[in-house]
N, CA, C and O atoms as a CHARMM CRD file, in Angstrom:
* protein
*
  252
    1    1 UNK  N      7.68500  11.75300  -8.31800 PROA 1      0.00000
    2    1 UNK  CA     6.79200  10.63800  -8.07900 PROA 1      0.00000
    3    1 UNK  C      6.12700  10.82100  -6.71300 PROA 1      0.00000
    4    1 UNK  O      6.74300  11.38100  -5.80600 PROA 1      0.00000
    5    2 UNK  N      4.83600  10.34100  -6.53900 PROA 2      0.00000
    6    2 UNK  CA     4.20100  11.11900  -5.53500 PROA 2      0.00000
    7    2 UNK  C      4.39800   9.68600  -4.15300 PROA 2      0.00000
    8    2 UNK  O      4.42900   8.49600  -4.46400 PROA 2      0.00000
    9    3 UNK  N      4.46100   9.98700  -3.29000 PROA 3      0.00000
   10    3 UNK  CA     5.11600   8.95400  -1.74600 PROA 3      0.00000
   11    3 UNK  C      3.97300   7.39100  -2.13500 PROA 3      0.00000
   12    3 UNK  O      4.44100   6.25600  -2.04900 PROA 3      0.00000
   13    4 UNK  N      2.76600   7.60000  -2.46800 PROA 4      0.00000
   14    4 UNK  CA     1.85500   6.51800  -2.86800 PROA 4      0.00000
   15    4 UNK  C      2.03200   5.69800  -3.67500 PROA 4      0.00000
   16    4 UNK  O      1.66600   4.55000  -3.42300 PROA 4      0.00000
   17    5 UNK  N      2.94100   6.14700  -5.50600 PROA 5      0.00000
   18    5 UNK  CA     3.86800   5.51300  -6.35100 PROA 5      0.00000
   19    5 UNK  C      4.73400   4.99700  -5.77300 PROA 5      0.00000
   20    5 UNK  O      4.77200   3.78200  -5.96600 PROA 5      0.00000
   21    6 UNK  N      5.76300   5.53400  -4.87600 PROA 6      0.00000
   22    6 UNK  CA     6.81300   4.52100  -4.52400 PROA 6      0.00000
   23    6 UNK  C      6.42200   3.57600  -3.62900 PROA 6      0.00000
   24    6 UNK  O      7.05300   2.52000  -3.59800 PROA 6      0.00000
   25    7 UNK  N      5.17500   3.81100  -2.63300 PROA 7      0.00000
   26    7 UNK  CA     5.00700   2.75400  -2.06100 PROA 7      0.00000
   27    7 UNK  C      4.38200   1.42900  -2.78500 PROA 7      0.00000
   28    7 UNK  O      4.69500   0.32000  -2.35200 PROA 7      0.00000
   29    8 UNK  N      3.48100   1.56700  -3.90900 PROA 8      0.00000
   30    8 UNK  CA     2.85700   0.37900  -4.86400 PROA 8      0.00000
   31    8 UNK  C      4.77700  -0.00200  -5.44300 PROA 8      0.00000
   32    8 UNK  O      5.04400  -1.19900  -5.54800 PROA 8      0.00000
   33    9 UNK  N      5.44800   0.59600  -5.63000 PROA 9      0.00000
   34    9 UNK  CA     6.60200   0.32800  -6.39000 PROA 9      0.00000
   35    9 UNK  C      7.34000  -0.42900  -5.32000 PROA 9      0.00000
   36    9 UNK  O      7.85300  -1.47100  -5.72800 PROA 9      0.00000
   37   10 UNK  N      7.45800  -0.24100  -4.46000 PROA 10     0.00000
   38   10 UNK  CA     8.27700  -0.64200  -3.35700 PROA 10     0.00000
   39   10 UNK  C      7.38600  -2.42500  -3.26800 PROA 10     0.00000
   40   10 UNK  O      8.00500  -3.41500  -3.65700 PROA 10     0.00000
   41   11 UNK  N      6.28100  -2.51800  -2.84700 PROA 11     0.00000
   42   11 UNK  CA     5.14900  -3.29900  -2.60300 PROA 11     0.00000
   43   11 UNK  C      5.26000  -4.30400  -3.76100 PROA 11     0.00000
   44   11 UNK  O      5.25600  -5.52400  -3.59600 PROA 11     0.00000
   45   12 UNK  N      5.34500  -3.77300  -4.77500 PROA 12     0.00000
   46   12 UNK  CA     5.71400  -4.56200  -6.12900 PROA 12     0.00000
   47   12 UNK  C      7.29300  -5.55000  -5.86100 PROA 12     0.00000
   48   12 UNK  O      7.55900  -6.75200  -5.85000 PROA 12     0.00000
   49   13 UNK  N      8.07900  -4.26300  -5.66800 PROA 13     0.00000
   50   13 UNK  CA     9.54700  -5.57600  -5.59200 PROA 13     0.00000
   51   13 UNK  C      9.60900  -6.46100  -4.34500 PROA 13     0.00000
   52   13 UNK  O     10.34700  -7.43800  -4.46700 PROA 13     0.00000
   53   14 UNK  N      9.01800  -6.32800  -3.23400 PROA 14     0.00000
   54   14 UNK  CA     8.61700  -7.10300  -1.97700 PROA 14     0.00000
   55   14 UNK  C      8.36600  -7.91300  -2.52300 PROA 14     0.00000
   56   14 UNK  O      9.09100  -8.86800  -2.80200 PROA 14     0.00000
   57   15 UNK  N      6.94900  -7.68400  -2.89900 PROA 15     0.00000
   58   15 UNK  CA     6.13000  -8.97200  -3.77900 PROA 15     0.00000
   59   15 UNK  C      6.93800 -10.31200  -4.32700 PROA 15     0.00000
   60   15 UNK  O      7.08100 -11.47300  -3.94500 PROA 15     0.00000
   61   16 UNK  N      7.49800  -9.29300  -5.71400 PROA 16     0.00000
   62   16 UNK  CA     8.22100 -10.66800  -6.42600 PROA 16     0.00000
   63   16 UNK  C     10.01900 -11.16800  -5.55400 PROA 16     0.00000
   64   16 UNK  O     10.61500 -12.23100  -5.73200 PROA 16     0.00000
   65   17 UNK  N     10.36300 -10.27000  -4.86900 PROA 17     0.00000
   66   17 UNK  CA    11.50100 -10.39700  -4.32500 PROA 17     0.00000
   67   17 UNK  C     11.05000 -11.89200  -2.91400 PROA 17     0.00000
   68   17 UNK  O     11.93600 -12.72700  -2.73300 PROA 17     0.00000
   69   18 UNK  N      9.83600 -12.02000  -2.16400 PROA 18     0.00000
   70   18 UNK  CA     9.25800 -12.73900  -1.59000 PROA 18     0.00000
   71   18 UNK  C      8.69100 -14.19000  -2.29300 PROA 18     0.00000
   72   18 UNK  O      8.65000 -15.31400  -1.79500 PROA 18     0.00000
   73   19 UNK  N      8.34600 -13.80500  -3.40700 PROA 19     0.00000
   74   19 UNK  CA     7.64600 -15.34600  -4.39800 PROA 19     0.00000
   75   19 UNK  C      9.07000 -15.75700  -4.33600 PROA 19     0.00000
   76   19 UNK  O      9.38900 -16.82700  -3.81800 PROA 19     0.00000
   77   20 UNK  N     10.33300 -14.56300  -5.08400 PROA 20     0.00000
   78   20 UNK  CA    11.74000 -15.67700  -6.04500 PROA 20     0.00000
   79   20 UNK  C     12.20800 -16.16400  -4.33200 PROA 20     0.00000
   80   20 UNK  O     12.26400 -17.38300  -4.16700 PROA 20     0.00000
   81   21 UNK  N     12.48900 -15.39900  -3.26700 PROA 21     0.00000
   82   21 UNK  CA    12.92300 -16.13400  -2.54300 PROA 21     0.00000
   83   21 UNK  C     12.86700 -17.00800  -1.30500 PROA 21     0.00000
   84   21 UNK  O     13.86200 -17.62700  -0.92800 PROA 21     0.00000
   85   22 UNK  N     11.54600 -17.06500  -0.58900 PROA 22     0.00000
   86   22 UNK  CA    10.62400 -17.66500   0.12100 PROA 22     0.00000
   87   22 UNK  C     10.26200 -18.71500  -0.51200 PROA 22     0.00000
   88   22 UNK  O     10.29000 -18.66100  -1.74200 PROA 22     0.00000
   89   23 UNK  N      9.75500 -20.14700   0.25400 PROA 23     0.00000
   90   23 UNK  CA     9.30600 -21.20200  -0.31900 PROA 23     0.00000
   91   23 UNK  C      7.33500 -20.94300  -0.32200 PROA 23     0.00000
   92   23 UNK  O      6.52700 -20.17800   0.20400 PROA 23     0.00000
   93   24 UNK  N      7.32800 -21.58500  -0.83800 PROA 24     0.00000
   94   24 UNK  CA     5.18800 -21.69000  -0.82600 PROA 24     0.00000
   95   24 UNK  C      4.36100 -20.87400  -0.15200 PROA 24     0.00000
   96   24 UNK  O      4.22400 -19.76700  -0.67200 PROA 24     0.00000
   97   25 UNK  N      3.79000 -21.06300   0.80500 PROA 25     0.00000
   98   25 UNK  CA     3.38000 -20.22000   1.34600 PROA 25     0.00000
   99   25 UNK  C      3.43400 -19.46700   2.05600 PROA 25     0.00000
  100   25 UNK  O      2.38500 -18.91400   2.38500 PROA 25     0.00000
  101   26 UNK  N      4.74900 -19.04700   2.68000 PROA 26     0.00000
  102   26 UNK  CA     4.83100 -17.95700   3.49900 PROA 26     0.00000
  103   26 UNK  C      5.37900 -16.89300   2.31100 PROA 26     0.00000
  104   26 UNK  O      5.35600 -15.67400   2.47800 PROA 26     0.00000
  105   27 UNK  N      5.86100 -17.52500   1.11700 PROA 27     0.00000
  106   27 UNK  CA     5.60200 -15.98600   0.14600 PROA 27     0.00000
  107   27 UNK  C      4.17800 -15.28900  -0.12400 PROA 27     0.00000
  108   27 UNK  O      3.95900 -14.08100  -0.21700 PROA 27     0.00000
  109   28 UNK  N      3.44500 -16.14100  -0.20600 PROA 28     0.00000
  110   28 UNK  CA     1.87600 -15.53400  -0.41500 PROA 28     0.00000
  111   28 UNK  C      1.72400 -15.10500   0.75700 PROA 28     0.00000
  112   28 UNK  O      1.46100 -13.90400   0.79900 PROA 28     0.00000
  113   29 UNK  N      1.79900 -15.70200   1.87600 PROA 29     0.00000
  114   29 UNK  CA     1.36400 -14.63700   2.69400 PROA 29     0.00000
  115   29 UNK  C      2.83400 -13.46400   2.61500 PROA 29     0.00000
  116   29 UNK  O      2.40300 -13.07400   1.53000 PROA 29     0.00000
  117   30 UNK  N      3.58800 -12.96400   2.72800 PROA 30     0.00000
  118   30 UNK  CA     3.89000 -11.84400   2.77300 PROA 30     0.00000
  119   30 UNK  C      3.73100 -11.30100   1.60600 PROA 30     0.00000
  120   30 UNK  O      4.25500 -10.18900   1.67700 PROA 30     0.00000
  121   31 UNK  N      3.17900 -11.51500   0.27900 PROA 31     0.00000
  122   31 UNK  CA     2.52300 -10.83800  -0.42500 PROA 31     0.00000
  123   31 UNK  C      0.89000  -9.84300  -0.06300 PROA 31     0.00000
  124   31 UNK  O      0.53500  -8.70900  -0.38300 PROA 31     0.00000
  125   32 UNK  N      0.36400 -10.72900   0.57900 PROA 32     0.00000
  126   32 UNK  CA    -0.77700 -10.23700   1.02500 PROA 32     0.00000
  127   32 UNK  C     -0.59300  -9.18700   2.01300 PROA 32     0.00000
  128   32 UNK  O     -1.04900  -8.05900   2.19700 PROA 32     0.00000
  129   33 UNK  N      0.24500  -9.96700   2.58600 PROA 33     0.00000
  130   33 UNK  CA     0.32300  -8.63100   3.78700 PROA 33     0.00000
  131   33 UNK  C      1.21700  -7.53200   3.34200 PROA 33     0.00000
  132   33 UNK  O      1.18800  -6.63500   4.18500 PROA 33     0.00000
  133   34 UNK  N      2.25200  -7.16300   2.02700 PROA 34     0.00000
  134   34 UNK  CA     2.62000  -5.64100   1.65100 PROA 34     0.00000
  135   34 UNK  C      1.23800  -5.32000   0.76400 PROA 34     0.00000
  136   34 UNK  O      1.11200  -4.11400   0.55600 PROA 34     0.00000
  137   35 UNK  N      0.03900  -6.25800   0.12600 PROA 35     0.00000
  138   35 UNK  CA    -0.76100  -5.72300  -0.88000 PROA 35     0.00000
  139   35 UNK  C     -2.12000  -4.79800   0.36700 PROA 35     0.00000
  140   35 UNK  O     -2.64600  -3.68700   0.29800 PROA 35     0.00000
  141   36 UNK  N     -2.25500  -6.00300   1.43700 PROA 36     0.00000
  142   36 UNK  CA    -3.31500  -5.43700   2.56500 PROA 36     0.00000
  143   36 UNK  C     -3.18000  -4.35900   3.42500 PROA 36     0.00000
  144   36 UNK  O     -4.10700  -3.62700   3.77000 PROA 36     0.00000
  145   37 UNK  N     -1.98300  -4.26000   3.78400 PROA 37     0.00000
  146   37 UNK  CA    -1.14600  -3.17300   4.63400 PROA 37     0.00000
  147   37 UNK  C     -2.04200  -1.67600   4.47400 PROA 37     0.00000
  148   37 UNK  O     -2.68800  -1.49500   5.50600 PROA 37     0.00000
  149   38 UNK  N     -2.22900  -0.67100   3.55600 PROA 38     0.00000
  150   38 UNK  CA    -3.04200   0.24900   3.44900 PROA 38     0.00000
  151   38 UNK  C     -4.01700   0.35700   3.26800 PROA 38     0.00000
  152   38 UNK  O     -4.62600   1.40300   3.49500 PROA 38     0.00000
  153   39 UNK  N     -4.88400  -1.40700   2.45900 PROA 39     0.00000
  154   39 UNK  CA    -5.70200  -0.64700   3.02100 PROA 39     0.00000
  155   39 UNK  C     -6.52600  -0.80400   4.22200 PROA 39     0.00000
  156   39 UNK  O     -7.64900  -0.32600   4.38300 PROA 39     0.00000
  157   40 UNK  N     -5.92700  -1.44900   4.96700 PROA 40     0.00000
  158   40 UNK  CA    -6.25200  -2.09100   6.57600 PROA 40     0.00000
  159   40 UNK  C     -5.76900  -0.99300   7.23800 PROA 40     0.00000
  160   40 UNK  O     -6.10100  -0.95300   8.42300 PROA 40     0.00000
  161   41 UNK  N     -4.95100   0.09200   6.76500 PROA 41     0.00000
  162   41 UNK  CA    -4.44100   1.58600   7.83800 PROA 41     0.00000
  163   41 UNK  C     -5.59300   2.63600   7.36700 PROA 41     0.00000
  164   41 UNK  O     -5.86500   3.68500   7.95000 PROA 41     0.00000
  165   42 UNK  N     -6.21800   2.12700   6.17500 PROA 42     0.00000
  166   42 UNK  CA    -6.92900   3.12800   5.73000 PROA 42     0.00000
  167   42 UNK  C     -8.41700   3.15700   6.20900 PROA 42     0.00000
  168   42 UNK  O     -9.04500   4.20800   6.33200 PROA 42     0.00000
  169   43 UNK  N     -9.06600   1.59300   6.53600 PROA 43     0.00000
  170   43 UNK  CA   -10.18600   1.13200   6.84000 PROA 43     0.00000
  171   43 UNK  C     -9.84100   1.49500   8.80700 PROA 43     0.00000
  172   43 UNK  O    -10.82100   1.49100   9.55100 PROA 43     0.00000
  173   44 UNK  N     -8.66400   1.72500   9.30200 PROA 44     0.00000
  174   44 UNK  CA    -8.97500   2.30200  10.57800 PROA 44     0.00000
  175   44 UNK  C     -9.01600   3.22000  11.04700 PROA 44     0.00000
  176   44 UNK  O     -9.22400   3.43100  12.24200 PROA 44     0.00000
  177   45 UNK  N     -8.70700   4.45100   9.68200 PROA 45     0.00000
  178   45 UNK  CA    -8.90900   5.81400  10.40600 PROA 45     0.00000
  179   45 UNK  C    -10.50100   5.87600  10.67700 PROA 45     0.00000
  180   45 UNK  O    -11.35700   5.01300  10.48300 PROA 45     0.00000
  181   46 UNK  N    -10.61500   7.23600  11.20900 PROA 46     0.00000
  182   46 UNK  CA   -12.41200   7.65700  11.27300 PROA 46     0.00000
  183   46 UNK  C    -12.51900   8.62100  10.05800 PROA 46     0.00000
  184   46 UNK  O    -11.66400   9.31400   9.50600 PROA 46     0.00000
  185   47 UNK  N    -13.78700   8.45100   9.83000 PROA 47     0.00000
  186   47 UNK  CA   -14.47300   9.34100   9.03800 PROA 47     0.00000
  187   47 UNK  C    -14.00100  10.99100   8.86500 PROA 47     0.00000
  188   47 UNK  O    -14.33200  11.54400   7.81500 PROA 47     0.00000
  189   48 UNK  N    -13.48500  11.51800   9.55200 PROA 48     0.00000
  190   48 UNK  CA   -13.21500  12.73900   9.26400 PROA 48     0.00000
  191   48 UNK  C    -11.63200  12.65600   8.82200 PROA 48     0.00000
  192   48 UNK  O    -11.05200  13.39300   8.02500 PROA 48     0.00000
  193   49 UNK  N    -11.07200  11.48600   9.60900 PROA 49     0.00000
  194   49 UNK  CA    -9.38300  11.53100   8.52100 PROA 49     0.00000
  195   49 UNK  C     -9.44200  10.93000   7.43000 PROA 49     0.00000
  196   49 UNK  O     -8.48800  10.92800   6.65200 PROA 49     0.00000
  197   50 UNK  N    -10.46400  10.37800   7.21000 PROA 50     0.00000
  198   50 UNK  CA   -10.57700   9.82000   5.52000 PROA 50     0.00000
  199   50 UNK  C    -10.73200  11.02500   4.48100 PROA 50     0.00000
  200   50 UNK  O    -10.30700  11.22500   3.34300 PROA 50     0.00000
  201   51 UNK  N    -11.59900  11.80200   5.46100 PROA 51     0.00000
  202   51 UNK  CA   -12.23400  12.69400   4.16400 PROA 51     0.00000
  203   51 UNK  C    -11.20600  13.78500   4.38300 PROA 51     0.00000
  204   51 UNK  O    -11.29100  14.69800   3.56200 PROA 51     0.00000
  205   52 UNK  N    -10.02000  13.93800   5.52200 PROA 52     0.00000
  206   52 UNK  CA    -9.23600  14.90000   5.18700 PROA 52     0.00000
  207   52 UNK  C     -7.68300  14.19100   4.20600 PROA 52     0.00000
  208   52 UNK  O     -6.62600  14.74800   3.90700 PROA 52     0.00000
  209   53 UNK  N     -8.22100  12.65800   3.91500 PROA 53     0.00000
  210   53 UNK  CA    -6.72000  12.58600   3.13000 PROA 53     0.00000
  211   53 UNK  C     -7.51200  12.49900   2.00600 PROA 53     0.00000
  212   53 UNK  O     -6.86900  12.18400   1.00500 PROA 53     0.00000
  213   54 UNK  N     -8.86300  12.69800   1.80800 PROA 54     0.00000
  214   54 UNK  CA    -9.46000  12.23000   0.47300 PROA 54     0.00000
  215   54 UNK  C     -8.74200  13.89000  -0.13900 PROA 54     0.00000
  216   54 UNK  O     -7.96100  14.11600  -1.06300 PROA 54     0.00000
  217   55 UNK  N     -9.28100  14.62800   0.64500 PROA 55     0.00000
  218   55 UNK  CA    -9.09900  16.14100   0.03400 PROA 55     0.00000
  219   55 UNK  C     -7.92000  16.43800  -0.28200 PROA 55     0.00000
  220   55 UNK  O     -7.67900  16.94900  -1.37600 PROA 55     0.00000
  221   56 UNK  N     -6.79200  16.12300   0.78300 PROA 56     0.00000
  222   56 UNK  CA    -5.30200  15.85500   0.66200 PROA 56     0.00000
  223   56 UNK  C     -4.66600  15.53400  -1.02200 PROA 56     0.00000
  224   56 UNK  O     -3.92500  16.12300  -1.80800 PROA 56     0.00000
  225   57 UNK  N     -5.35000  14.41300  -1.00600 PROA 57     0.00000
  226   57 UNK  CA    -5.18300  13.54100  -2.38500 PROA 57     0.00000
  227   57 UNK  C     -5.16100  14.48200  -3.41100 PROA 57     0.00000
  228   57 UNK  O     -4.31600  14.88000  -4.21300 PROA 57     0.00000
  229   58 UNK  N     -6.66300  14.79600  -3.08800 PROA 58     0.00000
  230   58 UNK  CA    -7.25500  15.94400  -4.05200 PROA 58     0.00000
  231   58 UNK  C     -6.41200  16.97500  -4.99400 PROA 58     0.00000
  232   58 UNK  O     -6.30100  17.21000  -6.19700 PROA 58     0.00000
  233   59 UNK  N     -5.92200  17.42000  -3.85400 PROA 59     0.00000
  234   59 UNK  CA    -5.19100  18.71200  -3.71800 PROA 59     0.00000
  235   59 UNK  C     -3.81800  18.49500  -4.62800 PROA 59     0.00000
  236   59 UNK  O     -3.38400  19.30100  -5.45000 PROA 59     0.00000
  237   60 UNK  N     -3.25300  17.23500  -4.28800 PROA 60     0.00000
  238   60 UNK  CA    -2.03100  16.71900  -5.01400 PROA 60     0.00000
  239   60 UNK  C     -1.92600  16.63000  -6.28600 PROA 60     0.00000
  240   60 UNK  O     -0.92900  16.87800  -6.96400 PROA 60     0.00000
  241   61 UNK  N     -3.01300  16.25300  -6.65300 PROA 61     0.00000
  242   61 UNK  CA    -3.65200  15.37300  -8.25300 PROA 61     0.00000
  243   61 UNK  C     -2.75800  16.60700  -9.35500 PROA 61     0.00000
  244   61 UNK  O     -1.92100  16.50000 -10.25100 PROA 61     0.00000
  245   62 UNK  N     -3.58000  17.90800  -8.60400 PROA 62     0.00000
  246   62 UNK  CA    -3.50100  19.16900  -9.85700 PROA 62     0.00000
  247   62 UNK  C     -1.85500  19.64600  -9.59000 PROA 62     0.00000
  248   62 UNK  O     -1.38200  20.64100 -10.13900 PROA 62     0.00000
  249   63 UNK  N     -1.50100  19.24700  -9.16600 PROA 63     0.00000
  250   63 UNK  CA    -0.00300  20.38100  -8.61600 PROA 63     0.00000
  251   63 UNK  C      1.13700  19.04600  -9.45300 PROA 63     0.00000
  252   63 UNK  O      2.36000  19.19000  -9.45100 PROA 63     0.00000
């Protein structure tokens, strides 16, 4: 499983592990914040580390 799967997987049991045991709204917000988390790390690299994890990615897909 590639490190990006376990993190949506991980992000997933946060999620509902935060709704069953948090009251109202501070579960939504820590939902938002494991769903926003990347891509708010992703919207601060620069332009040339985007396009070197785009290729990164790339590279993974076929292997």
């Amino acid at each position: 499983m590639s490190p990006l799967g376990k993190y949506y997987i991980g992000a997933g049991v946060g999620s509902l592990l935060a709704i069953w045991l948090l009251p109202g709204l501070i579960s939504w917000l820590v939902v938002i914040g494991l769903l926003a988390a990347p891509a708010v790390a992703y919207f601060m690299l620069d332009e040339s580390q985007r396009k070197r994890l785009r290729r990164i990615r790339r590279r993974g897909i076929g292997s």
